[in-house]
C-alpha positions as CSV (number, residue, x, y, z in Angstrom):
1,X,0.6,4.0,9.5
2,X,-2.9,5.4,9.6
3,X,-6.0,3.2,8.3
4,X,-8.0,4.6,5.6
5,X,-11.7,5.1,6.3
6,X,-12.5,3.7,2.9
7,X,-11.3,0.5,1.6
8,X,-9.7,-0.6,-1.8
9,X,-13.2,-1.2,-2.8
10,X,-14.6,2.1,-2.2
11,X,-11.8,3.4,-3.6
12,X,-11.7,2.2,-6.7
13,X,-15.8,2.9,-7.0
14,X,-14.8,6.6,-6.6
15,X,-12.3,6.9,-9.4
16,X,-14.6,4.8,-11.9
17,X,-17.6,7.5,-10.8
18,X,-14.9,10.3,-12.6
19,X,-14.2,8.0,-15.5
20,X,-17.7,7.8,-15.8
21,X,-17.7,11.6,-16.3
22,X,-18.7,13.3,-13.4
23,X,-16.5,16.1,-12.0
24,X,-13.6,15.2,-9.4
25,X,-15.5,18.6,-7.7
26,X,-18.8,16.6,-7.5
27,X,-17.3,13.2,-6.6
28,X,-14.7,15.0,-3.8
29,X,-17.6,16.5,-2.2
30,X,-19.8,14.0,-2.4
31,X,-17.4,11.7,-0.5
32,X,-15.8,13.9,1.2
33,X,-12.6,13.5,0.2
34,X,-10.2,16.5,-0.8
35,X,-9.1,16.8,-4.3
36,X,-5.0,16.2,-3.2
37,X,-7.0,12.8,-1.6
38,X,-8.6,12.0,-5.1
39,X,-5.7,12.3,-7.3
40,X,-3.1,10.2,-4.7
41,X,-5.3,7.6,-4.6
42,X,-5.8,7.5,-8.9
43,X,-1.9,7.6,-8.7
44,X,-2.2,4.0,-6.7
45,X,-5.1,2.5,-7.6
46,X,-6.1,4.2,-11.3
47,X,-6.8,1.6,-13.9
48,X,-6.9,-1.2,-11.3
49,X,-9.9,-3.2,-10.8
50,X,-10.9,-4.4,-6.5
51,X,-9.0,-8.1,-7.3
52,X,-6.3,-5.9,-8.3
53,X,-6.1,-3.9,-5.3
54,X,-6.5,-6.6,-2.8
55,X,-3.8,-8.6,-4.3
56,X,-1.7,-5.3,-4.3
57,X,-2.5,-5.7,-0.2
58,X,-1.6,-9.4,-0.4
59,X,1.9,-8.7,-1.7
60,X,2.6,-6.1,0.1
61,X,2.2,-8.0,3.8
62,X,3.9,-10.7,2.2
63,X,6.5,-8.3,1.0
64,X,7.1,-6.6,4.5
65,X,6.8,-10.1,6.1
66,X,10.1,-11.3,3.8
67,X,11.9,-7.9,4.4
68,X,11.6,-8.7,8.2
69,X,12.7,-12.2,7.7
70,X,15.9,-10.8,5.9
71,X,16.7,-8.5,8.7
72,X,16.6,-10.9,11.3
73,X,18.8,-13.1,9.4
74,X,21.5,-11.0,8.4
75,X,21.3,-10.1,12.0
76,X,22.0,-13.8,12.8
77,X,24.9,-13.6,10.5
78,X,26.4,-11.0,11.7
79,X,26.4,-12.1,15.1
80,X,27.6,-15.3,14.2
81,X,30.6,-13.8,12.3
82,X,31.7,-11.8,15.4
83,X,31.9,-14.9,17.2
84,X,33.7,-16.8,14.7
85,X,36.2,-13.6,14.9
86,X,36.9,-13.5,18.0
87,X,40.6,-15.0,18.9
88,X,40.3,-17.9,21.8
């Protein structure tokens, strides 16, 4: 996946500059972000302060790490019942 050139931080300063009134216009150009940009990243990160986002991050490497621990272990198991299947 591709890395953003603007972190949660920045991020989350944009949106608060447009609930601070200015127009997504002005704040999209001023950035240079495109207006699709600007409303994808209210869709994640609107009404979420920078602790928010960062523990958002946090959870979600934890969340991958666990999902890849859960593969390799049904892995495991499903070698180990082919094994146990198998007539001597």
């Amino acid at each position: 996946m591709r890395k953003s050139r603007f972190s949660e931080r920045q991020i989350i300063g944009v949106l608060k500059q447009v609930e601070a009134g200015q127009k997504v216009k002005d704040v999209c150009r001023e950035h240079g972000i495109s207006q699709g940009t600007y409303h994808r990243w209210k869709s994640k990160y609107g009404g979420m302060s920078v602790s928010d986002a960062e523990r958002m991050k946090e959870l979600e490497a934890e969340n991958r790490q666990l999902k890849k621990l859960v593969a390799d272990l049904s892995l495991d198991k499903q070698m180990l019942k082919e094994v146990l299947d198998r007539k001597w």
